[in-house]
DOMAR-92876 format. One record per residue (C-alpha): x, y negated, z. Coordinates in pm, whole numbers, padded with zeros to 5 digits, always signed. Example, Ala and Ser with C-alpha at 12.3 -4.5 7.8 and 13.67 -1.06 7.14 Angstrom:
<vodos>
+01230+00450+00780/+01367+00106+00714/
</vodos>
This chain:
<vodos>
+14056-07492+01470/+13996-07177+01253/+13942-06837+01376/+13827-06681+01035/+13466-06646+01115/+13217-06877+01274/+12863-06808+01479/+12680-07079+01230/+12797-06849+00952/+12621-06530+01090/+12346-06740+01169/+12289-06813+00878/+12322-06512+00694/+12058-06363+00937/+11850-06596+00829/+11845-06587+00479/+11898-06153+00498/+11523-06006+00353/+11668-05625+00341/+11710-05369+00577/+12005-05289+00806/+12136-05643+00861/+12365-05468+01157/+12512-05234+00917/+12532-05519+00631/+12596-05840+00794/+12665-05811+01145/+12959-05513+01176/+13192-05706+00894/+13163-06018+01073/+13275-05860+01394/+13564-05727+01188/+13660-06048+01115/+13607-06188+01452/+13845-06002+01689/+14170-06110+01809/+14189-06480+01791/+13816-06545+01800/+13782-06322+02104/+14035-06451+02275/+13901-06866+02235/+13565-06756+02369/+13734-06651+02682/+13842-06986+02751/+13486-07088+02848/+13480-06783+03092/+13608-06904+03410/+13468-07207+03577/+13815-07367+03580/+13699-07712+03441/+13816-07677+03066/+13551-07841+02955/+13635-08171+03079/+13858-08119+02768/+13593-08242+02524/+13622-08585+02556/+14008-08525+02509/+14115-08293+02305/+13915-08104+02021/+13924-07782+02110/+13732-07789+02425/+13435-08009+02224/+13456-07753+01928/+13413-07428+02186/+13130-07604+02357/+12942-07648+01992/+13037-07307+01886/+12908-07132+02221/+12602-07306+02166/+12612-07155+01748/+12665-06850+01904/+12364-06892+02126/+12135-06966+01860/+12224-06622+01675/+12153-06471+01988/+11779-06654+01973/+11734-06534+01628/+11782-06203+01762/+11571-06192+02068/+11288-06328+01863/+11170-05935+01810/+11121-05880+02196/+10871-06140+02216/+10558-06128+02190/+10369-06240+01937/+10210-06633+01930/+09868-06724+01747/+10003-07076+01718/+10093-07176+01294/+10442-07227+01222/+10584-06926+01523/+10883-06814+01389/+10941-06493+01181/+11082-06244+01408/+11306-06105+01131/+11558-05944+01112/+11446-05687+01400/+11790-05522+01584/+11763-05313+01809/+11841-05344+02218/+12188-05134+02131/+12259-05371+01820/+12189-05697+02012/+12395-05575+02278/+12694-05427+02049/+12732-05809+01898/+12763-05960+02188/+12943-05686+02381/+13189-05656+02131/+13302-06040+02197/+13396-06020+02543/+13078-06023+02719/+12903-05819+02972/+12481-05736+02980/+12326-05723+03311/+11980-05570+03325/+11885-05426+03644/+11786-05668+03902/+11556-05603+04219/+11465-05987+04290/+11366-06230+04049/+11654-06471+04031/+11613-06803+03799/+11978-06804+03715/+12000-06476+03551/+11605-06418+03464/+11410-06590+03214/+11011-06582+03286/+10832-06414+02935/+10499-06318+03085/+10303-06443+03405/+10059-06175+03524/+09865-06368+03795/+09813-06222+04139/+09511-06268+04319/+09712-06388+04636/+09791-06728+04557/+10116-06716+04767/+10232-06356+04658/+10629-06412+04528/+10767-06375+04199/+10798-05984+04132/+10955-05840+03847/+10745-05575+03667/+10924-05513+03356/+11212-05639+03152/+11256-05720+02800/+11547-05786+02714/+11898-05774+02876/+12076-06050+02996/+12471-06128+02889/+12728-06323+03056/+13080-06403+02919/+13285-06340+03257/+13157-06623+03547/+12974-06832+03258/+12612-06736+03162/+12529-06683+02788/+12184-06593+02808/+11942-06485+03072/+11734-06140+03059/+11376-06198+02944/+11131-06091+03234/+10782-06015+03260/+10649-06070+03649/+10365-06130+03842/+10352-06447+04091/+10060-06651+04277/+09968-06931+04126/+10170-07114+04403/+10548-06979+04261/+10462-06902+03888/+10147-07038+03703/+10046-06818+03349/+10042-07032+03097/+10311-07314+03265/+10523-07089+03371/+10555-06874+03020/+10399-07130+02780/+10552-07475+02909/+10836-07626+02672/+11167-07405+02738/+11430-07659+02724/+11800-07606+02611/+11672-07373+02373/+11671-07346+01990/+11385-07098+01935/+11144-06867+02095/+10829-06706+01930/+10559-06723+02204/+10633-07103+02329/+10743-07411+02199/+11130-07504+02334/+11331-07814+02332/+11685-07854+02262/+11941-08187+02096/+11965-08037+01769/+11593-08030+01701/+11576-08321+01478/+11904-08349+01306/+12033-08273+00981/+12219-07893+00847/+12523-08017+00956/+12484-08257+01224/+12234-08006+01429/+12540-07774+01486/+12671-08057+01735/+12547-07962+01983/+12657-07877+02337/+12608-07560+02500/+12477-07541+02869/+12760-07429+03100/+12610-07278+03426/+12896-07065+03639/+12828-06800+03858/+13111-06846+04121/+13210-06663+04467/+13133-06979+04628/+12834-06989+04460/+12635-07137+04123/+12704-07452+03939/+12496-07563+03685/+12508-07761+03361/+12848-07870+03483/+12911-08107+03228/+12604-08273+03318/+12701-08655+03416/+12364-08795+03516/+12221-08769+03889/+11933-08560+03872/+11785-08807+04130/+11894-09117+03901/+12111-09444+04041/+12038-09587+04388/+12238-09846+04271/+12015-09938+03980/+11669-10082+03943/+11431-09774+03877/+11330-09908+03524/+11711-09965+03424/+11807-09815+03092/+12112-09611+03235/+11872-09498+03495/+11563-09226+03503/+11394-09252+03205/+10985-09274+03202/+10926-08905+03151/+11183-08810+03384/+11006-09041+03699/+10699-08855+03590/+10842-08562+03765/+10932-08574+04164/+11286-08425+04237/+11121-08097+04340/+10979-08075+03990/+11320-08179+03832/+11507-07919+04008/+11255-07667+03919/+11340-07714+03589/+11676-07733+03582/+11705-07457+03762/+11474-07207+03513/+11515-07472+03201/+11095-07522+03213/+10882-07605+03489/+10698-07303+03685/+10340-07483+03773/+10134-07836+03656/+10362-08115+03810/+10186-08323+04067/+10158-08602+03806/+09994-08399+03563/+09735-08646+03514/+09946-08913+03425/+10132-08709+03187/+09767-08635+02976/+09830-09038+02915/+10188-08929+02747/+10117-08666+02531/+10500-08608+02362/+10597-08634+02731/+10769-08335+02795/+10924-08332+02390/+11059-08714+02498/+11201-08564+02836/+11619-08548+02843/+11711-08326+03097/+12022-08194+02952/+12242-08454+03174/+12110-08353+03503/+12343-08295+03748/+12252-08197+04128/+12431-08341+04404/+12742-08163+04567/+12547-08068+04838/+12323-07878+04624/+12553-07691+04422/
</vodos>
């Protein structure tokens, strides 16, 4: 299915762009080329009306799922100049640097709609940057400043605003809560982040399924196409291969849901000495499949 332009082309031309203006230069005449039909496709994914149980049927469900997630990855690229800045070797080069408006034209101009104001932190539409710790251990996550905006395309989120706050150590711990692996995602400067095209070749990494979470009237459902209990299989021995894998059982179902529900966990797990014993635990962990129960959702 062709629209005339895809988001792994932009991508890539961001990437490889060393001059000035890459708005102007690269991003406008792609968004030329993108309206109409292009538009119109991405607005399939915006209503939590079950087309995606389309991929394992019919093509163009599986191909909108990959090129959401393409599309997501520009969008990383791009946020990569509101971060701040890591000592660790190998961060990624912030470049090209858009502005807020520029970020927010691309995105805007395919359908979707920022949200930036926010009085409570909410882990569905706010991603945690920076922890500043308070000196009550208990105080609540408090928002003290955004960073970027957040974007969603109608009742499906695209990406979450970027959020600095201040917590007690019991809600939000600095340097767990900002610094722990960020998981279905490509790229971030300040922290390292997991997702299932790390690993795989130019072409095969761009298989790779975007996270659906809906924001519905009855309420939020997340990673819908998720087909794995978050809890694992009653049914099943706990070691079973179709079951919890080790690095999942290292977490307890409070620490599983914490992380599905802001995609990295917000303090040291309880079995954080066990995990020193597994180093590459949390690269080896797969939550991408988790699903909660229906009485969660």
């Amino acid at each position: 299915m062709s629209y005339g332009v895809d988001a792994r082309e932009l991508y890539e031309a961001l990437a490889w762009y060393e001059g000035v203006g890459p708005h102007e230069t690269i991003v406008v005449p792609w968004l030329d080329r993108a309206r109409g039909g292009y538009r119109s496709w991405l607005a399939t994914a915006a209503e939590d009306d079950s087309w995606w149980t389309e991929m394992g049927t019919e093509p163009g469900g599986q191909e909108l799922v990959w090129e959401l997630y393409a599309l997501h990855r520009v969008s990383d690229r791009l946020l990569l100049t509101f971060q701040p800045a890591s000592d660790q070797p190998g961060s990624p080069d912030p470049r090209p640097l858009p502005s807020a408006r520029e970020y927010l034209d691309l995105f805007t101009s395919l359908g979707m709609t920022s949200f930036e104001d926010s009085d409570a932190f909410d882990p569905f539409l706010h991603e945690i940057v920076e922890v500043e710790q308070a000196d009550d251990p208990h105080a609540p996550i408090e928002i003290i400043e955004l960073l970027w905006p957040g974007l969603m395309l109608g009742q499906l989120l695209f990406n979450r605003a970027g959020v600095r706050i201040r917590a007690g150590v019991e809600h939000a711990q600095r340097g767990v809560a900002d610094r722990s692996p960020l998981y279905w995602t490509f790229q971030r400067r300040h922290r390292p982040t997991v997702d299932l095209s790390q690993g795989w070749g130019s072409n095969s990494q761009w298989r790779t399924d975007f996270r659906l979470d809906y924001r519905t009237p009855v309420g939020d459902r997340l990673n819908v196409a998720g087909d794995c209990p978050i809890d694992g299989n009653a049914d099943l021995l706990p070691d079973h291969p179709e079951n919890l894998s080790p690095e999942e059982r290292l977490l307890t179902p409070g620490d599983r849901r914490q992380l599905l529900r802001n995609r990295c966990l917000l303090r040291e797990p309880e079995a954080v000495d066990a995990q020193a014993g597994s180093p590459a635990w949390e690269q080896d962990l797969m939550p991408f499949d988790w699903r909660l129960p229906d009485s969660e959702t």
